[in-house]
N, CA, C and O atoms as a GROMACS GRO file, in nm:
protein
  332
    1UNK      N    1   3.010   3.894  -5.380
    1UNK     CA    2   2.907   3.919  -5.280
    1UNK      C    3   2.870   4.066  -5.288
    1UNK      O    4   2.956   4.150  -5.315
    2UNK      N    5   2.724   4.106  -5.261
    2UNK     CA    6   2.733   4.273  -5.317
    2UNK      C    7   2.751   4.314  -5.200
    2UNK      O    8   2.770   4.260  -5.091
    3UNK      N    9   2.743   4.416  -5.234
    3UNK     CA   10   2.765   4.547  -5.076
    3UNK      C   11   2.659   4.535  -4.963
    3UNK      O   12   2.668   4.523  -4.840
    4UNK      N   13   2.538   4.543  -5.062
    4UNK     CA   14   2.429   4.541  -4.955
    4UNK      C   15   2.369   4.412  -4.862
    4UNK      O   16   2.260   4.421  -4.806
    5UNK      N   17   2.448   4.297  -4.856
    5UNK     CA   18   2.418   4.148  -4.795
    5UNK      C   19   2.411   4.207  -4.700
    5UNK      O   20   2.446   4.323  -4.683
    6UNK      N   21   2.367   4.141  -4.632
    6UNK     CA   22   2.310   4.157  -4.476
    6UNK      C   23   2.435   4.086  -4.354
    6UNK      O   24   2.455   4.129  -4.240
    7UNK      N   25   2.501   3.976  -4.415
    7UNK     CA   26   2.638   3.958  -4.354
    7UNK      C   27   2.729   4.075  -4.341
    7UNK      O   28   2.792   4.089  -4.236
    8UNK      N   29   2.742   4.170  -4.450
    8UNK     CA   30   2.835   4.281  -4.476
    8UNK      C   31   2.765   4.412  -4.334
    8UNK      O   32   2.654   4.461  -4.314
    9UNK      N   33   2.857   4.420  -4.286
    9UNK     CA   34   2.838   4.545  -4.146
    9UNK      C   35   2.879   4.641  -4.232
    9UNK      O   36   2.977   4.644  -4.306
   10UNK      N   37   2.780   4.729  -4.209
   10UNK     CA   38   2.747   4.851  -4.261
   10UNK      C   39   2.850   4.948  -4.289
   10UNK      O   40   2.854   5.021  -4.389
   11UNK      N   41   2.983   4.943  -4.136
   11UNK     CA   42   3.035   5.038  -4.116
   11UNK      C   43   3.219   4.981  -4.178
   11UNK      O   44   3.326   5.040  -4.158
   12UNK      N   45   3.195   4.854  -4.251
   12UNK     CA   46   3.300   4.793  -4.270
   12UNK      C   47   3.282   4.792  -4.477
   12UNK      O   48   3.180   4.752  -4.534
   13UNK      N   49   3.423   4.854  -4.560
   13UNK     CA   50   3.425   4.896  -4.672
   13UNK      C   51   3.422   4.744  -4.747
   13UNK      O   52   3.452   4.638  -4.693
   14UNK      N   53   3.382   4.764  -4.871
   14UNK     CA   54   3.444   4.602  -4.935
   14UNK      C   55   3.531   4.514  -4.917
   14UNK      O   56   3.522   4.399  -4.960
   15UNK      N   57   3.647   4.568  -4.836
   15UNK     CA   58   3.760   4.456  -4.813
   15UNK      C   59   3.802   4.473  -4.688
   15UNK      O   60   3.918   4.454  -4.653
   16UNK      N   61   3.679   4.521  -4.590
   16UNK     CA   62   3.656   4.484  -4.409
   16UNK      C   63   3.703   4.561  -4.356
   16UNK      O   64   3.685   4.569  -4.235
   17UNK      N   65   3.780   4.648  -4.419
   17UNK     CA   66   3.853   4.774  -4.343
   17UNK      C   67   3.727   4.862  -4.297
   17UNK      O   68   3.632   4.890  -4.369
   18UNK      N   69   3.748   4.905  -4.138
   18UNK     CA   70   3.651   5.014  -4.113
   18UNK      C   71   3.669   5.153  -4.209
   18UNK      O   72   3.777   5.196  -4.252
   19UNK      N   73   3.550   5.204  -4.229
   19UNK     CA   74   3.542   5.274  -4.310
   19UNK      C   75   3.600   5.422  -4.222
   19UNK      O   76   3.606   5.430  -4.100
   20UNK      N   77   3.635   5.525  -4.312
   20UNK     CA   78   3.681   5.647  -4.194
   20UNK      C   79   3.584   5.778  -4.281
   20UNK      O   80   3.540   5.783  -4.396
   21UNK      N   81   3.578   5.873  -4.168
   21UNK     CA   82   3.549   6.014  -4.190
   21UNK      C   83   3.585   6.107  -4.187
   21UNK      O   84   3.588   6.141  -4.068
   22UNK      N   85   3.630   6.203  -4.267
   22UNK     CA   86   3.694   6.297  -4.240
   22UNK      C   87   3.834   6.299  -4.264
   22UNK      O   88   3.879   6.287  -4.378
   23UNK      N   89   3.929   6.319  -4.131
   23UNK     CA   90   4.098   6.278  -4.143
   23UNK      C   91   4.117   6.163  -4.058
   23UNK      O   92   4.210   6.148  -3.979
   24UNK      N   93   4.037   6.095  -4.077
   24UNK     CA   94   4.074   5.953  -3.988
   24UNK      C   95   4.020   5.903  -3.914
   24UNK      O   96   4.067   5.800  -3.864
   25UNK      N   97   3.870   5.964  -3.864
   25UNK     CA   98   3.771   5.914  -3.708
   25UNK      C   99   3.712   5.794  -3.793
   25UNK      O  100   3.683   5.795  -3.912
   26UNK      N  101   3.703   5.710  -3.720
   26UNK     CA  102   3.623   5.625  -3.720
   26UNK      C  103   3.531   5.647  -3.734
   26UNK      O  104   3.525   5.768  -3.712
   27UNK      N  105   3.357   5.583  -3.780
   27UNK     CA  106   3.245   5.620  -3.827
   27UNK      C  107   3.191   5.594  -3.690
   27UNK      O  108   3.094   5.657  -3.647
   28UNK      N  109   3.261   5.494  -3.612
   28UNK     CA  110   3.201   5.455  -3.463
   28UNK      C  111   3.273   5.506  -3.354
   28UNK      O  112   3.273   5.435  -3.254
   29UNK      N  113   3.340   5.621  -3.347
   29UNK     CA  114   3.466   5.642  -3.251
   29UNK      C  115   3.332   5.696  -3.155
   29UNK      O  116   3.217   5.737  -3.171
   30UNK      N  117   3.409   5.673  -3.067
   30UNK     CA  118   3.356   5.681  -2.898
   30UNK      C  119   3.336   5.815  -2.840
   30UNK      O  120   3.444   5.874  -2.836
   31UNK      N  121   3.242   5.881  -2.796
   31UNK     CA  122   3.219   6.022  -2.766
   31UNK      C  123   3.294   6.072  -2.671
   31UNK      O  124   3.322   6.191  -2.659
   32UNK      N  125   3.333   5.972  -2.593
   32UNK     CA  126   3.417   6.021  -2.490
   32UNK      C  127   3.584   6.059  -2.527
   32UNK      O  128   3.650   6.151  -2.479
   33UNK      N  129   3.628   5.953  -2.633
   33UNK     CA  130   3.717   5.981  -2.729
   33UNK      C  131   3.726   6.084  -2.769
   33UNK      O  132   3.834   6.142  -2.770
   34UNK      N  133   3.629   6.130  -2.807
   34UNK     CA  134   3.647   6.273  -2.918
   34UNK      C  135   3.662   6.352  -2.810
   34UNK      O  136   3.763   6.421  -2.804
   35UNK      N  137   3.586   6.357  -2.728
   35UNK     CA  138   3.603   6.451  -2.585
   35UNK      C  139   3.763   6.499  -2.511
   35UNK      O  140   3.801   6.604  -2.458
   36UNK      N  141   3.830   6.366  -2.537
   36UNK     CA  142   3.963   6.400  -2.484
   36UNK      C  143   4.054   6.454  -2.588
   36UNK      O  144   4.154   6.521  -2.560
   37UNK      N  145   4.019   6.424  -2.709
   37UNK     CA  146   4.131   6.511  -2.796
   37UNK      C  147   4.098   6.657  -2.839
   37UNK      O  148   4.169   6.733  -2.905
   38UNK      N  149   3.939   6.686  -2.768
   38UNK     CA  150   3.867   6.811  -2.839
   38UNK      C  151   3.893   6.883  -2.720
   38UNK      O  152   3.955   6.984  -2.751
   39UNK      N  153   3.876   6.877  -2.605
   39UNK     CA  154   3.887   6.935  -2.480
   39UNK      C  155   3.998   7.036  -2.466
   39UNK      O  156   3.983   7.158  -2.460
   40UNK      N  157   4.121   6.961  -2.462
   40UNK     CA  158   4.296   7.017  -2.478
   40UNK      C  159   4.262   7.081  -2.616
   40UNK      O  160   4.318   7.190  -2.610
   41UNK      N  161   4.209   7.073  -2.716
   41UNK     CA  162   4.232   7.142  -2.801
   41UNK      C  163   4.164   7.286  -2.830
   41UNK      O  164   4.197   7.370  -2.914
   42UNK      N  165   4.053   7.289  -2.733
   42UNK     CA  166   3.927   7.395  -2.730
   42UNK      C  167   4.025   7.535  -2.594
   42UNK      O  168   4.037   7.657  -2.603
   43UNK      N  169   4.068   7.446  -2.495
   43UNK     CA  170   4.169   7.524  -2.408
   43UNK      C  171   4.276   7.585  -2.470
   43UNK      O  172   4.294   7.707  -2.468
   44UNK      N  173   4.334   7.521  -2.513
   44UNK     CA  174   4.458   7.574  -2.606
   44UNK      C  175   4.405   7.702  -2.666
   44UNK      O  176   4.440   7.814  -2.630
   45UNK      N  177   4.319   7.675  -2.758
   45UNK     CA  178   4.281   7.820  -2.850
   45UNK      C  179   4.197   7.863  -2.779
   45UNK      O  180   4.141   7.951  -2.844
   46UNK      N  181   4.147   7.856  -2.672
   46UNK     CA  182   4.117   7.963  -2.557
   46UNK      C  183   4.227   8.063  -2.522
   46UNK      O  184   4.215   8.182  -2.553
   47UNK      N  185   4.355   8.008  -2.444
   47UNK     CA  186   4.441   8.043  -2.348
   47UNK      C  187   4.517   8.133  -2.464
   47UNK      O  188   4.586   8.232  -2.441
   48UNK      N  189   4.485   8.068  -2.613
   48UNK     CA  190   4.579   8.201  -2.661
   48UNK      C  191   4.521   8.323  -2.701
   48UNK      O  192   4.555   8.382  -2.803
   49UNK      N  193   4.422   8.368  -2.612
   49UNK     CA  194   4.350   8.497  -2.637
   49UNK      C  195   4.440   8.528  -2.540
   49UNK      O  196   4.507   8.619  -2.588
   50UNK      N  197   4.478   8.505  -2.433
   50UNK     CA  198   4.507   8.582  -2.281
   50UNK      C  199   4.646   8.622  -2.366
   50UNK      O  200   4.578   8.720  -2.398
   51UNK      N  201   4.744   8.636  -2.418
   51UNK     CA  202   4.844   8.680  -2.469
   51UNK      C  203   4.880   8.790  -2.601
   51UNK      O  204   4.852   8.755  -2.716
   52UNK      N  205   4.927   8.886  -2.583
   52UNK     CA  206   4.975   8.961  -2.686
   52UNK      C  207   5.134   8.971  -2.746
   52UNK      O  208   5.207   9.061  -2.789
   53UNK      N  209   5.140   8.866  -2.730
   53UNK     CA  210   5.310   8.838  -2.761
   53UNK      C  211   5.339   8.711  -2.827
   53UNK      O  212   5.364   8.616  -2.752
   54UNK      N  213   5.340   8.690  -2.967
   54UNK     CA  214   5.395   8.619  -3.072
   54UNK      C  215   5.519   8.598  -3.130
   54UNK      O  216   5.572   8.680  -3.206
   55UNK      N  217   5.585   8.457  -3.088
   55UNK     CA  218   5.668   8.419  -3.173
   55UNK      C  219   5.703   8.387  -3.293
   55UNK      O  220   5.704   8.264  -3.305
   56UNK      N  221   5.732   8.439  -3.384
   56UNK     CA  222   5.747   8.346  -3.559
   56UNK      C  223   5.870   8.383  -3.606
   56UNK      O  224   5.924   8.490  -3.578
   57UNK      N  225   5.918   8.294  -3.680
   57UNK     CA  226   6.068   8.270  -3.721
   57UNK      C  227   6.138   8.334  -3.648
   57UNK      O  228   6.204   8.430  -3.690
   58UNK      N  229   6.139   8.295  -3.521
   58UNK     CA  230   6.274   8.317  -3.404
   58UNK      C  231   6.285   8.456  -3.353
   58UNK      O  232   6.364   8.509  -3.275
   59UNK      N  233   6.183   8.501  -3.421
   59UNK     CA  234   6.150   8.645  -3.358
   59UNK      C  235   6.032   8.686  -3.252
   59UNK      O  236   5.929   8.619  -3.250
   60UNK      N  237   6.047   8.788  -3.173
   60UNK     CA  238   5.911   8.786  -3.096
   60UNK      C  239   5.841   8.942  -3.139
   60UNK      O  240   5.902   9.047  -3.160
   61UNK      N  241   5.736   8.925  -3.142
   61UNK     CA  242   5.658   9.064  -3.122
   61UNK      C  243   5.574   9.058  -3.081
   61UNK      O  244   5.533   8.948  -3.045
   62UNK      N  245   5.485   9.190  -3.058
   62UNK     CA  246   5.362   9.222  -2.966
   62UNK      C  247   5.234   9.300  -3.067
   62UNK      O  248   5.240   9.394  -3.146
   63UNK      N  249   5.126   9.216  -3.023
   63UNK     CA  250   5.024   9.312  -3.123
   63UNK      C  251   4.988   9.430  -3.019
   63UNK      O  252   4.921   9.415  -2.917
   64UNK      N  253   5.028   9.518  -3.052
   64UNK     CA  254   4.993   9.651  -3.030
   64UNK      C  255   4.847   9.723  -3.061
   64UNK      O  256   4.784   9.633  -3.116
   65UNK      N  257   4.777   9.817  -3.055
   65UNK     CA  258   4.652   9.857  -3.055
   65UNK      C  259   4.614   9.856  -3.214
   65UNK      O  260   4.698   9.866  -3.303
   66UNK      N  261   4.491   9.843  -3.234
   66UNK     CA  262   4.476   9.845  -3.345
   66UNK      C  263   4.495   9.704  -3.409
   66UNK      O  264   4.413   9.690  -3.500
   67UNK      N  265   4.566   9.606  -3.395
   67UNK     CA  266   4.576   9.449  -3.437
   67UNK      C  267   4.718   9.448  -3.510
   67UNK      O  268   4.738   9.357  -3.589
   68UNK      N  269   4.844   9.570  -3.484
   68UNK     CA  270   4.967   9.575  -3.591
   68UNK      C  271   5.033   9.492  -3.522
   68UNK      O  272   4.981   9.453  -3.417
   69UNK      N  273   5.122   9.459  -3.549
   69UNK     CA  274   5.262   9.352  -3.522
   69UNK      C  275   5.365   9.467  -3.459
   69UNK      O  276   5.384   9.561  -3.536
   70UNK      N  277   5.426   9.473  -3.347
   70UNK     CA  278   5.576   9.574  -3.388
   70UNK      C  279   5.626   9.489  -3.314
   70UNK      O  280   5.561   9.442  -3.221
   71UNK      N  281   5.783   9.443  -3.347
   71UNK     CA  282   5.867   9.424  -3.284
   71UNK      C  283   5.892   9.414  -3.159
   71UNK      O  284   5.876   9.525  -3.110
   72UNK      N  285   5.935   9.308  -3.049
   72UNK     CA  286   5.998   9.334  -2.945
   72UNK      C  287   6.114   9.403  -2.973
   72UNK      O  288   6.158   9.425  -3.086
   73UNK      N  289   6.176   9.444  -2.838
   73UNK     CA  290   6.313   9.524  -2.824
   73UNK      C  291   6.422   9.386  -2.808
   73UNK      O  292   6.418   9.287  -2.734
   74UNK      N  293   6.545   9.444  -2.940
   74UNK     CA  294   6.629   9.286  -2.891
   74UNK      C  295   6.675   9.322  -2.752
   74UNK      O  296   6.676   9.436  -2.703
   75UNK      N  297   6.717   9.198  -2.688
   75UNK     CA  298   6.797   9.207  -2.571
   75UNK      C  299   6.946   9.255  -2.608
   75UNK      O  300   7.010   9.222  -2.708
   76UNK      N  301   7.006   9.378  -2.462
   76UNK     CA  302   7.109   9.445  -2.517
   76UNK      C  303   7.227   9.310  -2.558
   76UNK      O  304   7.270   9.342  -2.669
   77UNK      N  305   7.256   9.252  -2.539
   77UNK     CA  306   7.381   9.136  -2.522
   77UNK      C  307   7.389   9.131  -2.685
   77UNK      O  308   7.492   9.142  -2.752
   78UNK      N  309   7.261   9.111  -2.731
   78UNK     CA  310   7.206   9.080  -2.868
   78UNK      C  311   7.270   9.204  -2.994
   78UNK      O  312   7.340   9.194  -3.094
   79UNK      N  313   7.196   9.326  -2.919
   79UNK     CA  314   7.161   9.448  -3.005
   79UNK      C  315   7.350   9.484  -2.997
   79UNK      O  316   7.404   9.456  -3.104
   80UNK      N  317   7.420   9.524  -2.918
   80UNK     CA  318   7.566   9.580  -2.900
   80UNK      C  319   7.656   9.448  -2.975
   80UNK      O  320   7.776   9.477  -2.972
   81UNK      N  321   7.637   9.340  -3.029
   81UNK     CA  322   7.683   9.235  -3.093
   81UNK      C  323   7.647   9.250  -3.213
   81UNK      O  324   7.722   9.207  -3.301
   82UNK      N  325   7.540   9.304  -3.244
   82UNK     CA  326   7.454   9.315  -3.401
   82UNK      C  327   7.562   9.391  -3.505
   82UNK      O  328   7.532   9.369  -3.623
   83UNK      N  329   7.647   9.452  -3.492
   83UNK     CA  330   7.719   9.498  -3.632
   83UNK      C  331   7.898   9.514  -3.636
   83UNK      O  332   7.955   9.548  -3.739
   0.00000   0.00000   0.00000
């Protein structure tokens, strides 16, 4: 049967599977759908402007003026245990 029959729905691949876009949306996903996973996700990378203090590999630091990284101060319990 070819692709283009008129039985065959447009949005369904040769072997009926809905077809996808992108990383996985549906070609028909629901606007309101996208709304709830885009929403939390638009806040999120909002709220992390309000902060100057970054965690990475178990460490914390602060961007300081200029956009540099320096170090937090370890906590003493930490620092008088260190050697």
């Amino acid at each position: 049967m070819p692709s283009s029959d008129w039985r065959t729905p447009k949005d369904r691949g040769q072997d009926g599977h809905q077809k996808t876009v992108g990383v996985g949306l549906a070609t028909h996903t629901p606007l309101w759908l996208v709304l709830v996973r885009e929403c939390p996700c638009f806040a999120i990378w909002l709220a992390s402007y309000r902060s100057t203090r970054v965690s990475w590999r178990e460490r914390d630091f602060v961007i300081a003026d200029g956009g540099t990284l320096r170090p937090c101060a370890l906590p003493a319990a930490i620092a008088s245990s260190g050697s």
